[in-house]
Structures are given as structure tokens and as C-alpha cells.
C-alpha positions in Angstrom: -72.4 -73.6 77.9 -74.5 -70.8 76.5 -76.3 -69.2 80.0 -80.0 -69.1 78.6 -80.4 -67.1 81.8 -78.4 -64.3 81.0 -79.5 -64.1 77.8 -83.0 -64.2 78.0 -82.9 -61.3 80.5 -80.0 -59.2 78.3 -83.3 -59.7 75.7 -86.3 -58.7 77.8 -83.9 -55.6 78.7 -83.5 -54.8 75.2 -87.3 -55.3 74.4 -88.1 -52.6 76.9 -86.0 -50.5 75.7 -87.5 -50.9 72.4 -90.9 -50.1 73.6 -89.7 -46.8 75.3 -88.1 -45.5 72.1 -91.1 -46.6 70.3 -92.9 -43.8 72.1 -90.0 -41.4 71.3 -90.5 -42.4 67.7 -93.9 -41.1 67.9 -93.2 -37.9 69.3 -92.2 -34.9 68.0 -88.5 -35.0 69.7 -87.3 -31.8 69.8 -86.1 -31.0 73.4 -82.9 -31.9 74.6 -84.3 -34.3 77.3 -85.6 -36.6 74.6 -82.9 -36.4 72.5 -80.4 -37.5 75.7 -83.4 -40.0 76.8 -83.0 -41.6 73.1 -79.4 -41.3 73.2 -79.5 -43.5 76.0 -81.7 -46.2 74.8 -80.1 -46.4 71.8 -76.8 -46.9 73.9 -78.1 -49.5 76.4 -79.8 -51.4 73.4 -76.7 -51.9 71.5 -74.7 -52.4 74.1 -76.9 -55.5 75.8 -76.6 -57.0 72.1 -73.0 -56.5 72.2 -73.2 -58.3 75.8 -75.0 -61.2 74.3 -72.5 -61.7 71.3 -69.8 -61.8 73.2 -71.6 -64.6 75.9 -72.1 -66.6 72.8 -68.9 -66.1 71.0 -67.2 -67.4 74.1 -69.7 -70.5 74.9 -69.7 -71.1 70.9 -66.7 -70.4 69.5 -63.9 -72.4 68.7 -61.6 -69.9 70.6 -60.2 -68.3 66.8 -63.0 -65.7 66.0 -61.7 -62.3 65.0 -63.3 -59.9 67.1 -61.1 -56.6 66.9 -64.3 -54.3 68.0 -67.8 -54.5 68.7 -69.3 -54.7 65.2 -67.5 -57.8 64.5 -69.3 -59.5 67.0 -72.5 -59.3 65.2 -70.7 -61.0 61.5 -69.2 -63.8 64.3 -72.9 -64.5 65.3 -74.0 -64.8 62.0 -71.2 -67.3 61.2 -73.0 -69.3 64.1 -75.8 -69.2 61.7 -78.1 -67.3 64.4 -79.0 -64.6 61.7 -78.0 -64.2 58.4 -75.3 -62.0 57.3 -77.0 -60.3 55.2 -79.0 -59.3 58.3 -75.2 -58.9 60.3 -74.5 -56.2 57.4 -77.5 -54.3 58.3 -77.1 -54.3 62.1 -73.3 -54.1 62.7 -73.2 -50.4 62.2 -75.2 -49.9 64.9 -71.7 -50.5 67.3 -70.5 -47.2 65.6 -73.5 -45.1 66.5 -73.0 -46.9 70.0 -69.4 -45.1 70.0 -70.2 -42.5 69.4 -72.7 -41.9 71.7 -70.6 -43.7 74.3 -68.0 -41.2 73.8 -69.9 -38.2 73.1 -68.5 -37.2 69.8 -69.5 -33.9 69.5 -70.4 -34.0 65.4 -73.2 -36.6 66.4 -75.8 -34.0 64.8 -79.1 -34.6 66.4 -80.5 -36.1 62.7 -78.2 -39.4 63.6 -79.9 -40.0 66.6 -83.4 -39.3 65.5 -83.2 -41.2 61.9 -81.2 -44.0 64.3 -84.6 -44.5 66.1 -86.9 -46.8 63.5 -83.8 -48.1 62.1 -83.1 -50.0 65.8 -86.7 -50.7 66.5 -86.9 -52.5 63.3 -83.5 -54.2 63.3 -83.7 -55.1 67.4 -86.9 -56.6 67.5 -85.5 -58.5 64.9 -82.5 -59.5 66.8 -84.1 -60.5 69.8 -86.5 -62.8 67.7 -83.4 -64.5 66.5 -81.7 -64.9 69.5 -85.1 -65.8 71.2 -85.7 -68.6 68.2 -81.7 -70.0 69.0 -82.1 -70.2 72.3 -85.6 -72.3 72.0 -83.8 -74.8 69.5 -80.5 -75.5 72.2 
């Protein structure tokens, strides 16, 4: 049983989130403390996501989804018809930038993580309205 609970909080996390880099997004963000402030928001952001796919591939699924890493838990949610793929395709990549952040690669050029910023406010806010919308039709 999907654990609206859960969910629903996993999403206000993310939606604060969003707000905060919001405000980086309108600030010139040269210093190193913004750039590890947005690093980390980006990070927590996906990640939450990623914790909400995997809650609902495991209350949804049938038990045969093929999940070999975190991206492929946003296609799986699509398959669910939560989103459409189309929509999957766009936001998907985001688990890379999440790994590397994660694991501090040390070619992440400072670029990634500011262009990264209005890329995840537009496609989060989006994916929090569709999980928002699912959960109000179960």
C-alpha cells in the first residue's frame, strides 16, 4: 500500500528545497558557499525523488521492474503512468548529476551545477505536481 504519508512529506521536503535554490537562481553565485549550498539541494532534491520511486515501485509493482540504478526508477514510474515518459526522459538524468555530486567527482565544473539549477526547479515542481495529482486520485 502506497504510504501517502511518506510521500506527501518526501514532496513538501523537495518543494522547499525548490524554493531555497530558487533564490540561488537569482543570485549571482559565485562563492564557494553557494555553489556547495546548491550542490546540496540539488543532491537532497534528487535524492527524495529517488526515495519516492522506489516506495512506489515497491507498493506498485508487480515485483519484475528493472531497476539496475537510480535513473531507471523514474522510466518505472512513468510505466505506472504517473508522468509521461517523455517527461521520464527529461528528468532521469538528473540521478547522474546526483552521482556525481554524491561522490564528489572532481570534473563536476562549477557550470554543471549552476546550469543544473532552472533545469531542477522546472522539472521538480513538475514532479511533485504529478506525484501530488496520483496520490489525490488513489
Amino acid at each position: 500500500m502506497v504510504d501517502k504519508l511518506f510521500v506527501r512529506r518526501k514532496i513538501k521536503l523537495i518543494q522547499e528545497d525548490l524554493g531555497q535554490l530558487e533564490e540561488f537562481e537569482k543570485r549571482e553565485a559565485a562563492d564557494y558557499l553557494k555553489k556547495s549550498a546548491a550542490e546540496r539541494l540539488l543532491e537532497k532534491i534528487i535524492m527524495r525523488a529517488i526515495d519516492i520511486n522506489q516506495h512506489l515501485i515497491v507498493e506498485l509493482g508487480k515485483g519484475n521492474e528493472q531497476v539496475r540504478g537510480y535513473e531507471d526508477t523514474f522510466y518505472v514510474i512513468a510505466e505506472f503512468g504517473i508522468y509521461a515518459m517523455d517527461f521520464a526522459k527529461e528528468i532521469a538524468p538528473s540521478a547522474g548529476l546526483r552521482n556525481r555530486l554524491v561522490h564528489e567527482y572532481n570534473d563536476t565544473k562549477e557550470e554543471i551545477i549552476y546550469e543544473s539549477i532552472p533545469q531542477a526547479i522546472s522539472q521538480y515542481t513538475r514532479y511533485c505536481d504529478c506525484i501530488l495529482k496520483f496520490l489525490a486520485k488513489k
